[in-house]
C-alpha positions in Angstrom: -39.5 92.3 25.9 -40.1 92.3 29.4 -37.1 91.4 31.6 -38.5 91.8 34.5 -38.9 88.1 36.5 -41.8 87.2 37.9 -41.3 85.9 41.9 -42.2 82.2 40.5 -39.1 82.8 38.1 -36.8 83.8 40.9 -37.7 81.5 43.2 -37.3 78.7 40.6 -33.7 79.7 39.3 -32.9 79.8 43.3 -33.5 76.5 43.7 -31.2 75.2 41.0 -28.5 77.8 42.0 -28.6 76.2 45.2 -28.9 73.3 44.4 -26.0 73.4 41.8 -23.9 75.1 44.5 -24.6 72.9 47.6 -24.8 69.3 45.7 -22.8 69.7 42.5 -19.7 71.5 43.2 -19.0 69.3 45.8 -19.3 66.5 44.3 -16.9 67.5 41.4 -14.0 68.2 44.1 -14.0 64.1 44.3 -14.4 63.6 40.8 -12.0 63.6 37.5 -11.3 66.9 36.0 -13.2 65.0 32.6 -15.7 63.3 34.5 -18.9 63.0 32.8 -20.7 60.6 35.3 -21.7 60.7 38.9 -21.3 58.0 40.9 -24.8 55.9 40.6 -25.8 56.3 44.1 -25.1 60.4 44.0 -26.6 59.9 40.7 -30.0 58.7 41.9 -30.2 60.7 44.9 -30.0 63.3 43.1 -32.6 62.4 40.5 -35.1 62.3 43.6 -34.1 65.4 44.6 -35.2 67.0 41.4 -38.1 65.7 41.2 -39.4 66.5 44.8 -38.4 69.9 43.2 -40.9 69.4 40.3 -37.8 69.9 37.9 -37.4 66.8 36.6 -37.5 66.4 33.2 -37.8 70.0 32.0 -37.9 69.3 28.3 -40.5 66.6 28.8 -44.1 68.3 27.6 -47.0 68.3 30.4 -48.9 65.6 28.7 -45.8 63.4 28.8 -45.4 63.7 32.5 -42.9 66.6 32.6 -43.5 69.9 34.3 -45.6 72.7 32.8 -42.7 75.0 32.8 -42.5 77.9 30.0 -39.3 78.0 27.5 -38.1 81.7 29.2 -38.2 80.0 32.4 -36.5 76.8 31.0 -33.8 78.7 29.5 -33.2 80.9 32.6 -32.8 77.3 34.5 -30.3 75.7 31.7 -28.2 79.1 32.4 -27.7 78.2 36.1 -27.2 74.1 35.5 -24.4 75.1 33.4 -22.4 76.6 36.2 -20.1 74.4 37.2 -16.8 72.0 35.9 -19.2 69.6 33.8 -21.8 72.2 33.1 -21.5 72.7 29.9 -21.6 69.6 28.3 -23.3 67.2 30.8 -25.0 70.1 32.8 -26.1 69.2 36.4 -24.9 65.4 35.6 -28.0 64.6 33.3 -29.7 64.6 37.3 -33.2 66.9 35.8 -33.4 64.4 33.4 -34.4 65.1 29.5 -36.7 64.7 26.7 -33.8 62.8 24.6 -34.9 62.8 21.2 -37.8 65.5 21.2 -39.0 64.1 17.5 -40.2 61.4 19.2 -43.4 63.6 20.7 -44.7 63.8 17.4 -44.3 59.8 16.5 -47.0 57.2 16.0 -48.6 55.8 18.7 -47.1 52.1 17.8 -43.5 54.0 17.7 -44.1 56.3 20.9 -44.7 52.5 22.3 -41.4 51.1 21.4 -38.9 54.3 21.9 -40.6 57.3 23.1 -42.1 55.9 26.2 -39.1 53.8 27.2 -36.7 56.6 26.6 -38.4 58.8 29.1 -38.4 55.5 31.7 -34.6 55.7 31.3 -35.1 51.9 29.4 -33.7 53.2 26.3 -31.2 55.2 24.6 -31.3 57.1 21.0 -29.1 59.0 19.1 -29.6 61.8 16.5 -27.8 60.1 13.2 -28.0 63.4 10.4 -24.2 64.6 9.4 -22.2 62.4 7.4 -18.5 62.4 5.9 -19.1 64.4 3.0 -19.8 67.5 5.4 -21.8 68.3 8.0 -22.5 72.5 7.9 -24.8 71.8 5.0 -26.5 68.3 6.0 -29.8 68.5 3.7 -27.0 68.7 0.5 -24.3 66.4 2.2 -26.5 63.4 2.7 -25.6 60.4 0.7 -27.1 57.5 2.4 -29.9 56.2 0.0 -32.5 54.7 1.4 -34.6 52.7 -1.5 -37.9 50.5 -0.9 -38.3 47.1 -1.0 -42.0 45.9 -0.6 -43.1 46.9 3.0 -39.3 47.9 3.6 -36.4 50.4 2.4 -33.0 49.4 2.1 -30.7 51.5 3.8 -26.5 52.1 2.5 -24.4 54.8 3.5 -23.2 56.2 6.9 -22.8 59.5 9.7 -19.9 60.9 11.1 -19.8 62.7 14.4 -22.6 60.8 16.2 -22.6 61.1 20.4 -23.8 57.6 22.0 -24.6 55.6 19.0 -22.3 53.4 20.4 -24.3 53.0 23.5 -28.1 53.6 22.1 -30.4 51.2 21.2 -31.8 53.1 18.6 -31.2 55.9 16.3 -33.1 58.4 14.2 -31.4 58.4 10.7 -31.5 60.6 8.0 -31.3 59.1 4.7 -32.2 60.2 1.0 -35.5 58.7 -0.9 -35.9 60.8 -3.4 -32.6 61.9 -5.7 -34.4 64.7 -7.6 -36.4 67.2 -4.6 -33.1 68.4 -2.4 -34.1 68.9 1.2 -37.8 67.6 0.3 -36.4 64.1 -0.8 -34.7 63.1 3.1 -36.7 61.2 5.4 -36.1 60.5 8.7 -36.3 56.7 10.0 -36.4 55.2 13.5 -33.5 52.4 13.5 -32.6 49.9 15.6 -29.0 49.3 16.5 -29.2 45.8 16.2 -30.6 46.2 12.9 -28.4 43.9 10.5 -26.3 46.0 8.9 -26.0 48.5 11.3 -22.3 49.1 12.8 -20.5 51.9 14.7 -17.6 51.9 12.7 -14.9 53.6 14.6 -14.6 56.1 17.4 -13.6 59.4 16.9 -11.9 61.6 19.9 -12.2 64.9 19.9 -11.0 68.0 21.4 -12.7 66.3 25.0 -11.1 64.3 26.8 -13.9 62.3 27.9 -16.2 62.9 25.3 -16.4 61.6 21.6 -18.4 60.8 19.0 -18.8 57.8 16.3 -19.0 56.5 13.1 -21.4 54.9 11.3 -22.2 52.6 8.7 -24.9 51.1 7.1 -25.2 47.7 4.5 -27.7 46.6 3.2 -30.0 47.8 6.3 -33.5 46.5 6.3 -35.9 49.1 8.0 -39.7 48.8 8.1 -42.1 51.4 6.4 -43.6 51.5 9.8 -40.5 52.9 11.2 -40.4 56.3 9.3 -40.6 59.2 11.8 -43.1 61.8 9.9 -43.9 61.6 6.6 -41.9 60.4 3.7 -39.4 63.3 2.2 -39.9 65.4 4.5 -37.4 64.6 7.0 -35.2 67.7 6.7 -37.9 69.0 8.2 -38.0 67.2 11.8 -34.1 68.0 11.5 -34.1 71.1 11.0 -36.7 72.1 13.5 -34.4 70.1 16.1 -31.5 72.2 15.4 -33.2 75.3 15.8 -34.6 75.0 18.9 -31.2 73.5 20.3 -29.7 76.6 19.7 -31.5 77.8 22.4 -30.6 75.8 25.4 -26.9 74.9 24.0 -26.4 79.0 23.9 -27.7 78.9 27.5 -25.3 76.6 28.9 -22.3 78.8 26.8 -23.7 81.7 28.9 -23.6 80.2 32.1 -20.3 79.1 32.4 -19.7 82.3 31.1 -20.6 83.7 34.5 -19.4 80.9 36.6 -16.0 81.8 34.8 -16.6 85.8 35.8 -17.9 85.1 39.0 -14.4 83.5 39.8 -12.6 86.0 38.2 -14.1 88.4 40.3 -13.6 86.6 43.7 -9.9 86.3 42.6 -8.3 89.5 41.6 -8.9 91.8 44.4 -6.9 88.9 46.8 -4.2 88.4 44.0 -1.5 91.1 44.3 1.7 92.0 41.5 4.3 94.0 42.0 2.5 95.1 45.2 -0.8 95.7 44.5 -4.3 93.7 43.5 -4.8 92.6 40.3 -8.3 94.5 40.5 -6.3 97.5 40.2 -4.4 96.8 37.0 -6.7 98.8 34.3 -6.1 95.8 31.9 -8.0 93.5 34.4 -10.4 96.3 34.9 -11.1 96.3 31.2 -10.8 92.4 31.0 -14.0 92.2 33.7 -16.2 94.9 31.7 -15.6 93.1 28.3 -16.6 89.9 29.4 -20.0 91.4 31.4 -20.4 93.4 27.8 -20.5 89.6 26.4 -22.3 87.8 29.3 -25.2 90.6 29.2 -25.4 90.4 25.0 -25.5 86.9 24.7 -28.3 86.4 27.8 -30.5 89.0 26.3 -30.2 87.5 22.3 -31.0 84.0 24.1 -34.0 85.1 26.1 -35.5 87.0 22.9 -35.7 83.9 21.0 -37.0 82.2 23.8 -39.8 84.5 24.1 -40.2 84.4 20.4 -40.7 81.1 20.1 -42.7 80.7 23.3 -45.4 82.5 21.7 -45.2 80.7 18.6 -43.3 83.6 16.6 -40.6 82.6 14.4 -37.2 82.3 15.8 -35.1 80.7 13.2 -33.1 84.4 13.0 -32.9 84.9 16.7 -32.1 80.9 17.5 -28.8 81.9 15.1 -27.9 84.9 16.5 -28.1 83.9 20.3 -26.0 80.7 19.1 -23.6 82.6 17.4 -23.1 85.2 19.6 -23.3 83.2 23.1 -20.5 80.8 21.7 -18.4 83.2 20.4 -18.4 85.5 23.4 -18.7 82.9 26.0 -15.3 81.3 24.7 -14.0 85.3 25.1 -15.1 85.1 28.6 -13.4 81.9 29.5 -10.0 82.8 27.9 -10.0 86.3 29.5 -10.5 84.5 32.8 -7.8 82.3 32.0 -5.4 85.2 31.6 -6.7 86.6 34.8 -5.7 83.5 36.5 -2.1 83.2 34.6 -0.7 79.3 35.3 -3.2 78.6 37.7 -5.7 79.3 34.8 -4.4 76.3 32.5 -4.1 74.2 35.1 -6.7 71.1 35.9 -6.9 72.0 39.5 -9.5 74.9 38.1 -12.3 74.3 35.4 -11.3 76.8 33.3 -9.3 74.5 30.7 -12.1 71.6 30.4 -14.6 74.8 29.7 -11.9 76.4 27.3 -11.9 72.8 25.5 -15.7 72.7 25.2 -16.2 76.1 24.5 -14.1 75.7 20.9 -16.1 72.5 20.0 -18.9 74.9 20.6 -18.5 77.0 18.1 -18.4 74.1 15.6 -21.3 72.1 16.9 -25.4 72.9 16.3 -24.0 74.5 13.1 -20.7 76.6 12.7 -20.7 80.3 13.3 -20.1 80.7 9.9 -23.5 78.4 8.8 -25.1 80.7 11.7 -24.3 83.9 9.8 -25.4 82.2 6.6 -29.3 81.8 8.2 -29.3 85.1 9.7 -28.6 87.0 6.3 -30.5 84.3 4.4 -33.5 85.9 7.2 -33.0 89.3 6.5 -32.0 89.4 2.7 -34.4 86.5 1.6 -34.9 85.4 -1.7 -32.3 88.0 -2.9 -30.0 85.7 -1.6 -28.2 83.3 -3.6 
């Protein structure tokens, strides 16, 4: 694979360094340590910015209106949105804009009427509705809401766990099981609205973020239109699992670049902070503390930017997805913990981002599959049907 950029690349990722540098950061010096939001009139100043940039809505294919920007390129920008306080969940503020349910490319043209297209006019919010109670490492086993038909109609019971925004979206993709007897061929995926009778957001559940949470839903009696299944009938698993293999890719790019936002300050800060007489630079700990984490920054970046180029030219990447996933989360939480030690009480403190990224970066190990579930598909690649 070819690391080498290309001028377009560089001058691309320049632009959103410097952009990231000169509009972000100081915005967040004005803002709550948790905040999630700009303010609406930094928000949509911003917005116009990217797109005199050409950058807005990255994930948004050509034909939709986005820009004709390859996945490499795309995962080399989501590396630089990510660095700074709010980078890794919220990166850059939601200002470049997103696809927001990328399932939705592939819809009907009645359904890319009624969701797609006002979701990419900012009209409309969805939400991604596929783990439920009964666990979610395993989601094509773990699903229990039934969905049975009725005439032109199926009848939806059951309910997810771990939803972000359901409790704010108009509409929802969920998962539910039509046929008992085919496993992960008997799940299909239906487009539901949230004022669908029978629809509620049960309860909120806070996590590990301060800000940030996720919901929990239920479903009674839920009448849903044929018209509104996503794909084709039991074969759902399908659209989800495609989903959450090529969101391995951007969510290990945001790990890695607050990875080296985090190193970046750690390297600013220990030559100007003295012990006992001397800098911290000089302390062979610290020393060894710095190489580590560009050992981890450098590994995860190149895992991520293989599967990108894998599945940029249409390769599978199911292996490498899982690897640069595991591997990014893993070491980028390393990274933000060694830095925290670097930086001793100043490190925990909520004057620096360290603890909001040191928060994030455990959920992110959980999240887009657990480490452990990541292991599982990368020896399930290499052992195949030997594995049992």
């Amino acid at each position: 694979m070819n690391l080498q950029l290309t001028e377009e690349q560089e001058l691309v990722i320049a632009m959103v360094r410097r952009f990231v540098r000169e509009e972000i950061l100081p915005l967040e010096l004005a803002l709550d340590p948790d905040a999630e939001e700009l303010a609406p009139e930094d928000n949509a100043r911003l917005i116009e910015k990217t797109k005199a940039m050409g950058l807005y809505g990255l994930d948004i294919p050509p034909e939709f209106g986005g820009p004709d920007i390859d996945l490499v390129t795309r995962t080399l920008i989501a590396v630089e949105m990510a660095q700074h306080r709010g980078g890794l969940y919220v990166p850059c503020y939601g200002t470049f804009g997103g696809a927001g349910l990328a399932q939705l490319f592939e819809a009907t043209e009645e359904q890319k009427e009624r969701y797609l297209f006002p979701t990419l006019r900012g009209e409309k919010k969805g939400f991604f509705g596929l783990s439920e109670p009964s666990g979610g490492s395993d989601p094509a086993r773990a699903i229990q809401t039934k969905a049975v038909q009725d005439g032109d109609d199926w009848i939806i019971n059951g309910g997810k766990l771990w939803i972000s925004g359901a409790d704010k979206a108009q509409y929802g993709l969920v998962f539910a099981r039509t046929a008992n007897d085919k496993g992960r061929d008997g799940v299909t995926c239906f487009i539901v609205d949230t004022d669908t009778p029978g629809f509620s957001v049960r309860r909120v559940v806070h996590t590990l973020r301060s800000a940030r949470y996720a919901t929990e839903l239920s479903f009674e009696d839920m009448r849903v239109p044929a018209s509104n299944i996503l794909g084709q009938l039991n074969k759902g698993f399908a659209i989800a699992n495609d989903r959450l293999t090529k969101q391995r890719i951007p969510y290990a790019a945001g790990c890695i670049g607050v990875a080296i936002k985090a190193q970046e300050m750690a390297l600013e800060y220990v030559p100007q902070r003295e012990t006992f007489g001397a800098p911290l630079s000089s302390r062979q700990s610290i020393q060894w503390m710095l190489v580590d984490n560009e050992i981890d920054i450098k590994q995860s970046l190149w895992l991520t930017l293989e599967a990108a180029a894998k599945a940029q030219r249409g390769e599978s990447f199911r292996k490498e997805a899982a690897m640069a996933k595991l591997v990014a989360t893993e070491a980028g939480g390393r990274v933000v913990d060694r830095c925290m030690q670097m930086f001793g009480g100043l490190g925990v403190a909520k004057d620096l981002p360290f603890e909001r990224w040191f928060r994030e970066m455990r959920i992110r190990r959980i999240g887009e599959g657990p480490s452990e579930v990541q292991r599982h598909v990368i020896a399930r690649e290499l052992l195949g049907s030997s594995l049992r």
